[in-house]
DRENPA-3360 file (N, C-alpha, C; in nm, 2 decimals, always signed):
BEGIN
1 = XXXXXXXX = +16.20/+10.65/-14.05/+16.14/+10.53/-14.10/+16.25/+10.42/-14.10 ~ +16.34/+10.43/-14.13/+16.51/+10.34/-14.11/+16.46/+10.29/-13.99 ~ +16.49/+10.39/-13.87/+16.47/+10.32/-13.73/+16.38/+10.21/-13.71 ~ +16.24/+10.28/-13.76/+16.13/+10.17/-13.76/+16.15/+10.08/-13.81 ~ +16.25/+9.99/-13.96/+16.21/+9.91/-14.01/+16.38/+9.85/-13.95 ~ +16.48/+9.90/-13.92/+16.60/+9.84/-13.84/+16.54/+9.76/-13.74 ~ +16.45/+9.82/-13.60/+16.38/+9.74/-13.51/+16.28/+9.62/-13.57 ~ +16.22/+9.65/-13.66/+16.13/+9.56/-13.72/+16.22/+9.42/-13.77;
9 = XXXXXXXX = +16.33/+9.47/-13.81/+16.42/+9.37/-13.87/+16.46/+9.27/-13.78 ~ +16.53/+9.35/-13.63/+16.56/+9.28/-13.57/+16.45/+9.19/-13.49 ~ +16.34/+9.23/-13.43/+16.24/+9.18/-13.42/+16.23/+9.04/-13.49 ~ +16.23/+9.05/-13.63/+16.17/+9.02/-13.70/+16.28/+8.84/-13.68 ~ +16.38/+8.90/-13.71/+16.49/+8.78/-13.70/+16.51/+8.71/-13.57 ~ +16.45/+8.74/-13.51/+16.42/+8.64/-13.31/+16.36/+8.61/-13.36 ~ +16.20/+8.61/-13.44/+16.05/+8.54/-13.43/+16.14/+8.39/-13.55 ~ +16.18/+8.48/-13.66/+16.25/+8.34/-13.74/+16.37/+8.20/-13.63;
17 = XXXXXXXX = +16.44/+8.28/-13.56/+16.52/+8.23/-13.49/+16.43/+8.11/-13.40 ~ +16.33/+8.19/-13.30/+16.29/+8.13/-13.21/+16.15/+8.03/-13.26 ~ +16.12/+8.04/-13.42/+15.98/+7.97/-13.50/+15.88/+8.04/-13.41 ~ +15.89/+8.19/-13.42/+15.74/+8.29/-13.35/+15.66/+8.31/-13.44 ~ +15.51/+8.29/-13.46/+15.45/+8.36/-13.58/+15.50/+8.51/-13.54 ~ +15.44/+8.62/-13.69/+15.44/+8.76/-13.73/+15.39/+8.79/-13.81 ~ +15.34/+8.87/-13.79/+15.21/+8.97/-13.90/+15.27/+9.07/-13.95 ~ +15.34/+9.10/-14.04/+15.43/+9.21/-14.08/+15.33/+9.27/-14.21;
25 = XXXXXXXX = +15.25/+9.42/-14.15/+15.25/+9.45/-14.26/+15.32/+9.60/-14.29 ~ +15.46/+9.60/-14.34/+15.48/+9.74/-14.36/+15.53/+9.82/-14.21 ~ +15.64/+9.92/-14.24/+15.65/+9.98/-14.14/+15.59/+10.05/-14.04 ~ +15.42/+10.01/-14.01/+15.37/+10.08/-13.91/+15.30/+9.93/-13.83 ~ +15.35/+9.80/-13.86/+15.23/+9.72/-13.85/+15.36/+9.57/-13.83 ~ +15.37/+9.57/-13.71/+15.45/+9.42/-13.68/+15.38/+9.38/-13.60 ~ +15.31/+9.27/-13.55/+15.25/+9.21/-13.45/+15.33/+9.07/-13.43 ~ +15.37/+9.01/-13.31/+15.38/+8.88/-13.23/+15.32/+8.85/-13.19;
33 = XXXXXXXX = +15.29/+8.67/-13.24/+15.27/+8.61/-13.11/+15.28/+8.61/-12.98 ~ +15.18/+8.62/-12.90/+15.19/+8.62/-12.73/+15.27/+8.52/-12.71 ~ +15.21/+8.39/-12.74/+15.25/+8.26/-12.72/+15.40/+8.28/-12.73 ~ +15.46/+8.29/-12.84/+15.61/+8.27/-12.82/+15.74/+8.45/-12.79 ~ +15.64/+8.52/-12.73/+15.74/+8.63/-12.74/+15.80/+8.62/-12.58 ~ +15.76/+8.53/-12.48/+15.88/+8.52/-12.37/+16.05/+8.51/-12.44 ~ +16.06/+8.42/-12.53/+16.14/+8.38/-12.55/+16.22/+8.52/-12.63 ~ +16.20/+8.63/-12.69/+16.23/+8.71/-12.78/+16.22/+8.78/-12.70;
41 = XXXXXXXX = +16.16/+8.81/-12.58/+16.17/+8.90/-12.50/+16.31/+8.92/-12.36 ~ +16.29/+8.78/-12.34/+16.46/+8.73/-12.27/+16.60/+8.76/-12.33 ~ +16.57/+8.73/-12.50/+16.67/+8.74/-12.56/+16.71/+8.90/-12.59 ~ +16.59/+8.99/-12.57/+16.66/+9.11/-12.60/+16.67/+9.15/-12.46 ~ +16.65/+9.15/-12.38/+16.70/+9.17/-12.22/+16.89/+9.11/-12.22 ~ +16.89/+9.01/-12.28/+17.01/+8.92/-12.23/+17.12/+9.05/-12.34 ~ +17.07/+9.09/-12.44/+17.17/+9.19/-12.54/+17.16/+9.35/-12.48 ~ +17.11/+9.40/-12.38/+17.03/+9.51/-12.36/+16.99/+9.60/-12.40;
49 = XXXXXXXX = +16.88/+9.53/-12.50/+16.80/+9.59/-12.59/+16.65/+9.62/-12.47 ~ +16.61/+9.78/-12.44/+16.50/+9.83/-12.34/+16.37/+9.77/-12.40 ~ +16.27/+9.70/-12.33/+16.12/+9.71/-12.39/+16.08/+9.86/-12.35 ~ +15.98/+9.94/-12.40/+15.95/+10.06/-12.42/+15.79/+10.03/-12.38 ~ +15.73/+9.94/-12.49/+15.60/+9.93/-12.48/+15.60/+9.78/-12.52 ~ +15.44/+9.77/-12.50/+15.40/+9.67/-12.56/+15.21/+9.67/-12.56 ~ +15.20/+9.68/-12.67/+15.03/+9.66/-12.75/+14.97/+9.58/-12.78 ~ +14.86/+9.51/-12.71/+14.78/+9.37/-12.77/+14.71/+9.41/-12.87;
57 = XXXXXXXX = +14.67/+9.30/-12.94/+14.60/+9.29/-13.08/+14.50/+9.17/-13.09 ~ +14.41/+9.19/-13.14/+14.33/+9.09/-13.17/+14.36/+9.02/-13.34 ~ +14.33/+8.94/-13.41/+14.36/+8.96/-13.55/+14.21/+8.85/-13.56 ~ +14.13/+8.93/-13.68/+14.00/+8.81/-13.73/+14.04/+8.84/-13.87 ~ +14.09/+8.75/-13.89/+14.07/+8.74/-14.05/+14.18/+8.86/-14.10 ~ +14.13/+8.93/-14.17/+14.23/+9.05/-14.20/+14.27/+9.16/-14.10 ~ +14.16/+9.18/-14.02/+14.11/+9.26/-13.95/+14.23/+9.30/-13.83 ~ +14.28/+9.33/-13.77/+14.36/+9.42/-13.66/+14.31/+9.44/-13.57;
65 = XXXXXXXX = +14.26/+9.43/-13.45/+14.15/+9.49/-13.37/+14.25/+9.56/-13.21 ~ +14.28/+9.64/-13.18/+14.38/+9.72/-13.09/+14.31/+9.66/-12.95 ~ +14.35/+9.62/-12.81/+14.29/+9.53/-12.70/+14.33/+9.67/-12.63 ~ +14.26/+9.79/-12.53/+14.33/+9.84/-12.50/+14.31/+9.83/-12.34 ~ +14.29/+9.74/-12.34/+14.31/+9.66/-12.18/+14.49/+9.58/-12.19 ~ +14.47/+9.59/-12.28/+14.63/+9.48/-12.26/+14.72/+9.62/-12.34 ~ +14.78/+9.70/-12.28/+14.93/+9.82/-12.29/+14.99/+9.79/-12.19 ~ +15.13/+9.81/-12.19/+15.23/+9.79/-12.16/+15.32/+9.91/-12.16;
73 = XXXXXXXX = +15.35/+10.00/-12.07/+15.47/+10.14/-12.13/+15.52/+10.09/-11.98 ~ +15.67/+10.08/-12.03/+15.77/+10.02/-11.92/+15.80/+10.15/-11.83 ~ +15.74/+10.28/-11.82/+15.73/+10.40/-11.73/+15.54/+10.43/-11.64 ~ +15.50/+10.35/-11.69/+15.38/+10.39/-11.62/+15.26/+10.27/-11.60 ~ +15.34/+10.15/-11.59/+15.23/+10.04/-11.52/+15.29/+10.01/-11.42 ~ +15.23/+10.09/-11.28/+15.28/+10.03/-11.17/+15.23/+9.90/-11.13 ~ +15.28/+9.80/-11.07/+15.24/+9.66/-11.03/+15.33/+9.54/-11.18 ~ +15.37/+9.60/-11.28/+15.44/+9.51/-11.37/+15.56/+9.61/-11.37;
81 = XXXXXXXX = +15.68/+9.54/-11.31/+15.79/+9.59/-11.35/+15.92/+9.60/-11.44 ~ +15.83/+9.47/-11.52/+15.90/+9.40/-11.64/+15.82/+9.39/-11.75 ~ +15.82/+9.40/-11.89/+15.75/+9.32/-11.99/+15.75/+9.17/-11.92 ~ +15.82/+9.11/-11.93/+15.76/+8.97/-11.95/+15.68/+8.96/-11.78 ~ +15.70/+9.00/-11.70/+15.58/+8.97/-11.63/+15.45/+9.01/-11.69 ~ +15.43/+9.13/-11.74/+15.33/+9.21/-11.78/+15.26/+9.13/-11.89 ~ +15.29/+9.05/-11.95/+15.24/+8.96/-12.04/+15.19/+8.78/-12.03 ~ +15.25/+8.80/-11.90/+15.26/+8.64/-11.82/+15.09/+8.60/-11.81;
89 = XXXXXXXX = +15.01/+8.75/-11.79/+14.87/+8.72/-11.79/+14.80/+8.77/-11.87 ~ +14.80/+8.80/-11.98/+14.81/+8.80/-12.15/+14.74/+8.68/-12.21 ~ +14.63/+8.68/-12.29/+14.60/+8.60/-12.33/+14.64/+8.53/-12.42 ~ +14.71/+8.41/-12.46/+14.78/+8.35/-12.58/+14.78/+8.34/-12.69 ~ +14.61/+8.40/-12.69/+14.60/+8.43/-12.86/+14.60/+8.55/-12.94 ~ +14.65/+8.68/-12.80/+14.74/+8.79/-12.91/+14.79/+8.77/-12.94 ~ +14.80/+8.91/-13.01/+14.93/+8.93/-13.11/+14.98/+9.09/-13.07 ~ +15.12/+9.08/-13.03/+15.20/+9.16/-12.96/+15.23/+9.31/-13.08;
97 = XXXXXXXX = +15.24/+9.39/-13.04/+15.32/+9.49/-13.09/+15.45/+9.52/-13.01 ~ +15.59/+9.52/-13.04/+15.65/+9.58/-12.92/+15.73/+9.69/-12.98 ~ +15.75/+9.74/-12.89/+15.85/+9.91/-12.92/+15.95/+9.84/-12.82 ~ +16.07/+9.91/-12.92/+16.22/+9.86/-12.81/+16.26/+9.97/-12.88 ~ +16.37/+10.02/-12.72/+16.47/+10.12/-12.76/+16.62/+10.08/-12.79 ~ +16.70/+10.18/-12.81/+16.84/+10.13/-12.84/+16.91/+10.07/-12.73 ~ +16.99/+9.98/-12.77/+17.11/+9.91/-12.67/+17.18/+10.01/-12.63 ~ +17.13/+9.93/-12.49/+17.22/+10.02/-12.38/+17.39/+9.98/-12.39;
% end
């Protein structure tokens, strides 16, 4: 759970840095903005922090709703070889989950 909420943190501190909304609820539940996660996604490329995955979300009201047309696992979408391309056709009004692994 550490792990989870160290990533969450750092996450968490790009979306403050770069003014990204975030849905934080709790260690199983971080969502991003589509709209602004190029930018948080560059930035952890540029430190070499790995994207692992990445999860669309719908959000109505309280509600969560999982898109599972929009996944992302950086080992098995051939034709996106990157997160940020993979999201480039993403609709703007998700909301991101992402998994990152440790710095390389």
């Amino acid at each position: 759970m550490t792990e989870v909420l160290s990533d969450h943190r750092r996450l968490i501190d790009l979306c403050l840095r770069y003014l990204v909304p975030f849905f934080w609820q709790g260690p199983g539940l971080l969502l991003i903005s589509r709209k602004g996660l190029p930018a948080i996604l560059n930035d952890l490329a540029t430190h070499g922090v790995p994207i692992l995955g990445l999860d669309g979300f719908e959000l109505v009201g309280a509600e969560v709703n999982p898109r599972l047309d929009l996944i992302f696992d950086s080992e098995r979408v051939p034709g996106f070889p990157t997160a940020q391309e993979a999201i480039e056709v993403w609709p703007d009004e998700v909301w991101v989950d992402v998994t990152i692994g440790p710095v390389s």
